[in-house]
TINURO-312351 format. One record per residue: residue in three letters; y, x, z of N, C-alpha, C in turn. Coordinates in nm, 2 decimals. Atoms other than C-alpha are relative to their C-alpha. Layout:
<sites>
> roro, n.yy, n.xx, n.zz, ca.yy, ca.xx, ca.zz, c.yy, c.xx, c.zz
> ALA, Y, X, Z, Y, X, Z, Y, X, Z
...
</sites>
This chain:
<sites>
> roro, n.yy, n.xx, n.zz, ca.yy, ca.xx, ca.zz, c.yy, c.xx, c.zz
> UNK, -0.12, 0.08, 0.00, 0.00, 0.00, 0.00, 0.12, 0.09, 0.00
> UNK, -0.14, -0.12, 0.02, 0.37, 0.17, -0.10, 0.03, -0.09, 0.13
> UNK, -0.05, 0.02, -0.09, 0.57, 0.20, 0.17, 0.18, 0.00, -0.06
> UNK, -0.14, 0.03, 0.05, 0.92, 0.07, 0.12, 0.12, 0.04, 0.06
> UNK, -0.15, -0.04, -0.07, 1.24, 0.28, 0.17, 0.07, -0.07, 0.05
> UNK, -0.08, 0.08, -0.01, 1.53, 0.15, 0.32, 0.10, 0.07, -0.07
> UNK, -0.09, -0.01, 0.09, 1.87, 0.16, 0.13, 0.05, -0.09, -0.07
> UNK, -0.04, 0.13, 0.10, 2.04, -0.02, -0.11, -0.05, 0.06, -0.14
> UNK, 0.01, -0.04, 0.13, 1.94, -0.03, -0.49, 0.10, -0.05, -0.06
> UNK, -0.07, 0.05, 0.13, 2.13, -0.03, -0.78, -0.08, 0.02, -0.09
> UNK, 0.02, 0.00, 0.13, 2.09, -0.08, -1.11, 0.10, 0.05, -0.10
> UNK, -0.10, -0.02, 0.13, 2.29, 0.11, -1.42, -0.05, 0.04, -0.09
> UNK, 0.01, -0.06, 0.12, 2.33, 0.23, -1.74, -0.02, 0.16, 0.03
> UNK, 0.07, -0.11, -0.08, 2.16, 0.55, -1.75, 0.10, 0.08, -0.10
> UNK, -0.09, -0.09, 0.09, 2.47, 0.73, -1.91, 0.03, 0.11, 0.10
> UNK, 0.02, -0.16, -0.02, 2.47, 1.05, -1.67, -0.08, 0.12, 0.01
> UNK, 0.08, -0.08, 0.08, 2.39, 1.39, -1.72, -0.15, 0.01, 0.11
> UNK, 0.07, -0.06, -0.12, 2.06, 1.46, -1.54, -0.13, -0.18, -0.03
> UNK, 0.04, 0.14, 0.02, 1.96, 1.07, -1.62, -0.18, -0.03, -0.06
> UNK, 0.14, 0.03, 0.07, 1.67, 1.11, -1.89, -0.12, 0.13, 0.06
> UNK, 0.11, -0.13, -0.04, 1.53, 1.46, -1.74, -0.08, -0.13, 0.15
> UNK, 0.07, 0.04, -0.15, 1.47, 1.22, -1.38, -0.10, -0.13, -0.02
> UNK, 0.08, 0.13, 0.05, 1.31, 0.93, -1.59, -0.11, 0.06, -0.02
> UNK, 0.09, -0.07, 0.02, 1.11, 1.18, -1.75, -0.11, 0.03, 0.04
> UNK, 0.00, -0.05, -0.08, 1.04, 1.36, -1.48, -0.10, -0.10, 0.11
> UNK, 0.05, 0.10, -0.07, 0.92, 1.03, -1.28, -0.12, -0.10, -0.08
> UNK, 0.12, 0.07, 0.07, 0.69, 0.91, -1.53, -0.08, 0.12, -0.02
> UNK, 0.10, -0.13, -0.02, 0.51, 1.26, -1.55, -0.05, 0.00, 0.17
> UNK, 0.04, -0.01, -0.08, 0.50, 1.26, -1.20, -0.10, -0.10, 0.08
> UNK, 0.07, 0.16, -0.05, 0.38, 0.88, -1.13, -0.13, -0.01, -0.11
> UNK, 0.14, 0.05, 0.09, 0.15, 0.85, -1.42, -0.09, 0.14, 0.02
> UNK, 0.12, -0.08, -0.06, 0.00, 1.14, -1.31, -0.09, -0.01, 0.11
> UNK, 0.04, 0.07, -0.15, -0.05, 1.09, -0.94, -0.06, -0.14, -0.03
> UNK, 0.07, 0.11, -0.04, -0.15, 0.75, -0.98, -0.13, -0.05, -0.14
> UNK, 0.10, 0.00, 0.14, -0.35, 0.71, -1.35, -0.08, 0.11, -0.03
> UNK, 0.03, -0.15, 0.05, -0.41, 1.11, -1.39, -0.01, 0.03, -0.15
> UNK, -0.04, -0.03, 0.15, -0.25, 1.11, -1.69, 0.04, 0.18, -0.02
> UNK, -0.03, -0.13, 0.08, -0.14, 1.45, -1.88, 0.09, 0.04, 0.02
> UNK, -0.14, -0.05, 0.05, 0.18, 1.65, -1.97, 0.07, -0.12, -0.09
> UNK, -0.03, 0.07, 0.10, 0.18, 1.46, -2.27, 0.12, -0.10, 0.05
> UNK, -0.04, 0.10, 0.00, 0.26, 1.13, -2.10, 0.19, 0.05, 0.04
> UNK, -0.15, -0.06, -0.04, 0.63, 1.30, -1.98, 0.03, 0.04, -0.12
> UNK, -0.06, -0.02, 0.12, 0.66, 1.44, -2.31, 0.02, -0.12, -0.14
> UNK, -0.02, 0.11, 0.07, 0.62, 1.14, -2.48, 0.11, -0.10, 0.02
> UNK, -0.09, 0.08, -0.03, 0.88, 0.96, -2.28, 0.12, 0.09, -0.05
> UNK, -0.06, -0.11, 0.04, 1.10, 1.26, -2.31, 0.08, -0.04, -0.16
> UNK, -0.06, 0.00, 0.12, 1.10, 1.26, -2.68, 0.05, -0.14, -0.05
> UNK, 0.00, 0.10, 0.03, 1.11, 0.91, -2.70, 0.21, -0.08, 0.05
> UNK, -0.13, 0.01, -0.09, 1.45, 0.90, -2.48, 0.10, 0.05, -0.08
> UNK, -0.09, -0.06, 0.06, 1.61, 1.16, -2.66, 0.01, -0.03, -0.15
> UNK, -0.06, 0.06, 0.13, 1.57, 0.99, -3.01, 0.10, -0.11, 0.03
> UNK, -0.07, 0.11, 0.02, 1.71, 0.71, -2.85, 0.18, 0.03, 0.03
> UNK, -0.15, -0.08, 0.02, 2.05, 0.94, -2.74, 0.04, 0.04, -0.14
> UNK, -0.05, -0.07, 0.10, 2.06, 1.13, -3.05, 0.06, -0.10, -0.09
> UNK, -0.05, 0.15, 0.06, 2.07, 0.80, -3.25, 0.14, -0.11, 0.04
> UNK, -0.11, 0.02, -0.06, 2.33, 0.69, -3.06, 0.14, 0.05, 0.03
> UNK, -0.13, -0.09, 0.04, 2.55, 0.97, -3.08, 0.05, -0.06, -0.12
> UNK, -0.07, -0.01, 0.12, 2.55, 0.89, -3.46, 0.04, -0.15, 0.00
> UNK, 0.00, 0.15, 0.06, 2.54, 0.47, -3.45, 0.11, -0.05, 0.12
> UNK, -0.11, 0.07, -0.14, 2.76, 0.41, -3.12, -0.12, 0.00, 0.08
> UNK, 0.09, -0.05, -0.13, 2.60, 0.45, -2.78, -0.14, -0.09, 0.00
> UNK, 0.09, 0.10, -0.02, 2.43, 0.11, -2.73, -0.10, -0.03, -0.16
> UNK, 0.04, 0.10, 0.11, 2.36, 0.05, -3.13, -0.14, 0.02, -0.02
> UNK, 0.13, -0.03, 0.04, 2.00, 0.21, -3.16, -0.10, -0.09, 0.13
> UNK, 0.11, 0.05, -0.15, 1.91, 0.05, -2.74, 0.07, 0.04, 0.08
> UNK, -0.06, -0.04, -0.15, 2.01, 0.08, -2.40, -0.15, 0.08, 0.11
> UNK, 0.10, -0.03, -0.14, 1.83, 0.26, -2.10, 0.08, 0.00, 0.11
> UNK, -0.09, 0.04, -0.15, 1.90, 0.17, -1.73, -0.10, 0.06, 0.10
> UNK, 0.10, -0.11, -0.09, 1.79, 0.38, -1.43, 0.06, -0.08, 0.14
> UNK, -0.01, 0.13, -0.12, 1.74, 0.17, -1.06, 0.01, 0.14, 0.10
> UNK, 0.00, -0.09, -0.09, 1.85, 0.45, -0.78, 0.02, -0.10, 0.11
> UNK, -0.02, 0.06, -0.14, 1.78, 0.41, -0.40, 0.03, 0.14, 0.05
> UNK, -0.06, -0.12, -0.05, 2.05, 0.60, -0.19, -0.03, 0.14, -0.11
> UNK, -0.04, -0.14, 0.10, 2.13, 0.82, -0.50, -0.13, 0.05, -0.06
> UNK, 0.13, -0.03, 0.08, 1.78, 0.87, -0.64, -0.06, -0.09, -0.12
> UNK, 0.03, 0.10, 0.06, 1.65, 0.74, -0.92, -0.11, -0.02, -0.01
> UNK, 0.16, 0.08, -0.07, 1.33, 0.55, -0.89, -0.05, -0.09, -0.09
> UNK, 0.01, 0.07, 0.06, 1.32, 0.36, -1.15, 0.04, -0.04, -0.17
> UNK, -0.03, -0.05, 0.15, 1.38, 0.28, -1.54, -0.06, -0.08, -0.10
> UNK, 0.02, 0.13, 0.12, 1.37, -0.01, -1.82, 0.12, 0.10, -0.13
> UNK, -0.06, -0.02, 0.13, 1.46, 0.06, -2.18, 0.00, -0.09, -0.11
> UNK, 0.02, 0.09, 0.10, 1.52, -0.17, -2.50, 0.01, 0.10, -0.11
> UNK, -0.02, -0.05, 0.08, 1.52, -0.01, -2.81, -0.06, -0.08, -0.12
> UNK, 0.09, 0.01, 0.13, 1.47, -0.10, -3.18, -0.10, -0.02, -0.03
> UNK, 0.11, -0.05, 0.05, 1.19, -0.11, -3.35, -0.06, -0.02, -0.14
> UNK, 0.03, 0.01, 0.13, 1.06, -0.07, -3.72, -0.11, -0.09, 0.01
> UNK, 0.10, 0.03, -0.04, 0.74, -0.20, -3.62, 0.00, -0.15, -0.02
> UNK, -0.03, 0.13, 0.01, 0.87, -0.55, -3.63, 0.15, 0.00, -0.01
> UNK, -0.15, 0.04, 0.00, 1.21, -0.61, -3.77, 0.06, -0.09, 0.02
> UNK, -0.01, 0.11, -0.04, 1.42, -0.80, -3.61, -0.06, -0.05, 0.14
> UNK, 0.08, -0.03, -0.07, 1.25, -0.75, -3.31, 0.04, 0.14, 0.10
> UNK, -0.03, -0.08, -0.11, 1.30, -0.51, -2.99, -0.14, 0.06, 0.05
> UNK, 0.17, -0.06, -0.06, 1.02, -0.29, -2.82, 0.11, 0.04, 0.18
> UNK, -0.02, -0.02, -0.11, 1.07, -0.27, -2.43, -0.12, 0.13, 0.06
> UNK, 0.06, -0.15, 0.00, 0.99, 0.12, -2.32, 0.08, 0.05, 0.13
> UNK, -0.04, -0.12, -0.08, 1.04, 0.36, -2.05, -0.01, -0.07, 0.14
> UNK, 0.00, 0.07, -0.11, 0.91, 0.09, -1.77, -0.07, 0.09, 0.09
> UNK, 0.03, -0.11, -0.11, 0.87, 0.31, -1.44, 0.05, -0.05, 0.12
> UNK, -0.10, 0.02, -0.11, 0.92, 0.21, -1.08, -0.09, 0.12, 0.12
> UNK, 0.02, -0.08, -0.16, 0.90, 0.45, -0.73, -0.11, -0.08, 0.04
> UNK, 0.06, 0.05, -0.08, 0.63, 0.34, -0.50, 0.09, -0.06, 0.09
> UNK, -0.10, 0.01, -0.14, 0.91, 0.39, -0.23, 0.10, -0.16, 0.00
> UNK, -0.07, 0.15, 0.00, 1.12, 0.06, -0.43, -0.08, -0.06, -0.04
> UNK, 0.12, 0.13, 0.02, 0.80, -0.14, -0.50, 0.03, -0.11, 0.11
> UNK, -0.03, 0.12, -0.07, 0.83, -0.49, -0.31, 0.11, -0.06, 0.01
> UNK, -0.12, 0.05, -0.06, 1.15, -0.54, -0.37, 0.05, -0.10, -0.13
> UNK, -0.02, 0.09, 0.15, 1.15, -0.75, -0.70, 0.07, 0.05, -0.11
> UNK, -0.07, -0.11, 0.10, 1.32, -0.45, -0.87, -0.09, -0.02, -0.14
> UNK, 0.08, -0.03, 0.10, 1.04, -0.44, -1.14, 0.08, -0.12, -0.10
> UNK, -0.10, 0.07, 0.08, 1.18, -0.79, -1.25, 0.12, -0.03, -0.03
> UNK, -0.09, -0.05, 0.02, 1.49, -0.74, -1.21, 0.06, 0.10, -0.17
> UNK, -0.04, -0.06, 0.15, 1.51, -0.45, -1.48, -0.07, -0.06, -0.09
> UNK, 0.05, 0.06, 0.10, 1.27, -0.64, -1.72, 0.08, -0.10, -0.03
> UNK, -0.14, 0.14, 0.02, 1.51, -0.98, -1.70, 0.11, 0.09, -0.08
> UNK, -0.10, -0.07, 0.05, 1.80, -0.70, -1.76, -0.06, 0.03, -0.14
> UNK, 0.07, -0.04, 0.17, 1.61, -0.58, -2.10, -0.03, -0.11, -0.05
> UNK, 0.05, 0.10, 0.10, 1.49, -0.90, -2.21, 0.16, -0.09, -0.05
> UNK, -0.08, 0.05, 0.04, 1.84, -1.05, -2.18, 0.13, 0.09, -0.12
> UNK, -0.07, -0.05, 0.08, 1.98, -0.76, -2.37, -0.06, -0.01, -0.12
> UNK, 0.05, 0.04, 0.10, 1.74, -0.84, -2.63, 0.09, -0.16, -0.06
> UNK, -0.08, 0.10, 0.10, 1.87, -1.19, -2.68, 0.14, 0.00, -0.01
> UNK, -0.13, 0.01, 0.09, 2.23, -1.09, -2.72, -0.02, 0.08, -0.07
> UNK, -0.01, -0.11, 0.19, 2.15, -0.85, -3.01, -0.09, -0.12, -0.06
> UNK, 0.03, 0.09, 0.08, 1.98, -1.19, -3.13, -0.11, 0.02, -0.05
> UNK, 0.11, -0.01, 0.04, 1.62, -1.04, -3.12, -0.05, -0.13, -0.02
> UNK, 0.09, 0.06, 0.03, 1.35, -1.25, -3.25, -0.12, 0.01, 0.12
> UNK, 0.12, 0.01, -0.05, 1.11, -1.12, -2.98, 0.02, 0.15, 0.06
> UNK, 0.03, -0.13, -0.09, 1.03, -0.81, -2.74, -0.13, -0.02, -0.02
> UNK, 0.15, -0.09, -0.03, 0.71, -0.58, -2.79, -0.02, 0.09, 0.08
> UNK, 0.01, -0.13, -0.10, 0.60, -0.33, -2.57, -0.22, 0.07, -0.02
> UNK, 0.13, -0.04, 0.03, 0.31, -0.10, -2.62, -0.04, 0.06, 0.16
> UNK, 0.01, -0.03, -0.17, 0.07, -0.01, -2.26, -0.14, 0.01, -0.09
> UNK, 0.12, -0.03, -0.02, -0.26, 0.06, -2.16, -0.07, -0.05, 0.13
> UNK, 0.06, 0.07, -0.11, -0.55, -0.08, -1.96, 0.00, 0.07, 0.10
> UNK, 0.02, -0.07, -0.15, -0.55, -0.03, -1.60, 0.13, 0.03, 0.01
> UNK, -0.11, 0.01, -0.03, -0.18, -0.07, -1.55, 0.07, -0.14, 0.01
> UNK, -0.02, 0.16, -0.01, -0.22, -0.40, -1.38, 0.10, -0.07, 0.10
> UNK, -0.13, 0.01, -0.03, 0.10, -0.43, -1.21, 0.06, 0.01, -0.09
> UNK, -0.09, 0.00, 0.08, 0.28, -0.35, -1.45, -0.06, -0.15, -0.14
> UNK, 0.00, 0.15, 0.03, 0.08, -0.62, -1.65, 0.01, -0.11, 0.03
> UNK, -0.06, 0.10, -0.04, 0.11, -0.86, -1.43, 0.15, -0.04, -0.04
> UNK, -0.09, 0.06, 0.10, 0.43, -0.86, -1.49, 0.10, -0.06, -0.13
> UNK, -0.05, 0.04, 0.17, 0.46, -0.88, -1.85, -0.02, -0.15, 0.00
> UNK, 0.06, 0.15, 0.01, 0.23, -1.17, -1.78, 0.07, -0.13, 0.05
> UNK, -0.10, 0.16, -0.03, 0.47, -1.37, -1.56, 0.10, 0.02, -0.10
> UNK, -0.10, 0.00, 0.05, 0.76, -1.29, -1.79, -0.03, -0.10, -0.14
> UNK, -0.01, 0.07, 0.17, 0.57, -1.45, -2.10, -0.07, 0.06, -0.08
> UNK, 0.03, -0.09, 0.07, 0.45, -1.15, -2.28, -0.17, -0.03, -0.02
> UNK, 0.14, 0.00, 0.07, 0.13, -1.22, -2.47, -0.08, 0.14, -0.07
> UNK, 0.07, -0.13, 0.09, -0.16, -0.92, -2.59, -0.03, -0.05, -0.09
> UNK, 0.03, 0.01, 0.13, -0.20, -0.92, -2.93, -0.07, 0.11, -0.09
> UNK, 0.12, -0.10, 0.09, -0.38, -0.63, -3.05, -0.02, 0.15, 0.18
> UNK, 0.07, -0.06, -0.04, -0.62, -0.41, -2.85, -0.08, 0.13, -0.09
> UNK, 0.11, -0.04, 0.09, -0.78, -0.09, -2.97, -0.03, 0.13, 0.08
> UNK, 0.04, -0.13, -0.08, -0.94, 0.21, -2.80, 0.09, 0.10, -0.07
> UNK, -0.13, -0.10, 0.04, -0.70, 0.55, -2.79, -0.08, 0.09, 0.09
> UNK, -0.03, -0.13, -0.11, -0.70, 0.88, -2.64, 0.12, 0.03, 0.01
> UNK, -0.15, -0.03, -0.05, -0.37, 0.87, -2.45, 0.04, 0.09, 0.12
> UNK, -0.03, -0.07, -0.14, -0.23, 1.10, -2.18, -0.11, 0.08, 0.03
> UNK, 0.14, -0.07, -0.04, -0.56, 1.27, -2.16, -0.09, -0.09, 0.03
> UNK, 0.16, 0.12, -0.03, -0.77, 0.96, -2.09, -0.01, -0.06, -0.15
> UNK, 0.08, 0.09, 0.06, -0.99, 0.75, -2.28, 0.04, -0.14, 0.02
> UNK, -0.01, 0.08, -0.09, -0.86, 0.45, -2.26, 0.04, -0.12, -0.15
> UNK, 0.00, 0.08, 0.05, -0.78, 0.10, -2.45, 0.18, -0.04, 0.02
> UNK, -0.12, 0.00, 0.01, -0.42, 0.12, -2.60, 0.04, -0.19, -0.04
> UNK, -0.03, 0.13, 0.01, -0.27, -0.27, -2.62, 0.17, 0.01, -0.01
> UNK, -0.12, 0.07, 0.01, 0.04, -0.42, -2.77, 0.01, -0.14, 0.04
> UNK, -0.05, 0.16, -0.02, 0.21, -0.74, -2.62, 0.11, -0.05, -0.04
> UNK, -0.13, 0.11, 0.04, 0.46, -0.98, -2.71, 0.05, -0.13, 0.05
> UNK, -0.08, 0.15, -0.07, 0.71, -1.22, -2.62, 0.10, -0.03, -0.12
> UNK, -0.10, 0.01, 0.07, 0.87, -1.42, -2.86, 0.15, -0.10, 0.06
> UNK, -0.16, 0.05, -0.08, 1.25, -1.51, -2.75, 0.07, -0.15, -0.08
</sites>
């Protein structure tokens, strides 16, 4: 059972410097410790982060997606992302979902999901996707209360496991 800091959370826009290294940084450390995932999975968020800055530089900050980072007492602990997606145009992919043990119980997880799905319907998406993996049943749960239906299933080797990669969806 996580044990729950005290403190206050916030929620912001993850525009300072230090921001995507601690997202990073926290999904290498969490999906390690708790799944025994890889390097990879940190490098995957990593690069996935920094397309979504560099893109940004050239289209205007928000135009490629937003990322938002949930700190308790100055830490960041947390981390929703909207972004683009070719994959479905017209269409949003929800990425970079991460929370602390320490702010678990505190309804933070929906919190930043609500925050991303409503920034999807003012850019007038059609729908939010998000791609996961089995055995991240918290975190499916709450796709599941939000709406988010699986739609394709297929075995992968991700992060260093074996494991059964799944896309879901919600259409808006």
């Amino acid at each position: 059972m996580a044990t729950t800091a005290p403190g206050t959370v916030t929620v912001r826009e993850a525009d300072r410097p230090g921001d995507l290294g601690a997202v990073a940084a926290l999904h290498g450390v969490l999906y390690t410790r708790e799944y025994g995932m890889d390097a990879t999975m940190e490098a995957y968020v990593a690069a996935g982060m920094a397309e979504l800055v560099l893109a940004g530089a050239v289209e205007g900050s928000a135009a490629p997606g937003r990322l938002w980072v949930a700190e308790l007492d100055g830490r960041v602990v947390g981390a929703v992302g909207l972004a683009r997606t070719e994959e479905r145009p017209g269409w949003g992919q929800l990425r970079w979902v991460v929370l602390d043990p320490v702010a678990r119980g505190r309804g933070l997880g929906r919190r930043m999901l609500d925050l991303a799905l409503n920034e999807a319907r003012e850019r007038g998406y059609k729908g939010v996707l998000l791609w996961t993996i089995t055995g991240l049943d918290a975190a499916h749960h709450l796709y599941a209360t939000a709406g988010f239906e699986l739609t394709l299933s297929r075995p992968a080797h991700k992060f260093g496991l074996d494991t059964v990669e799944q896309r879901m969806e919600l259409r808006l």
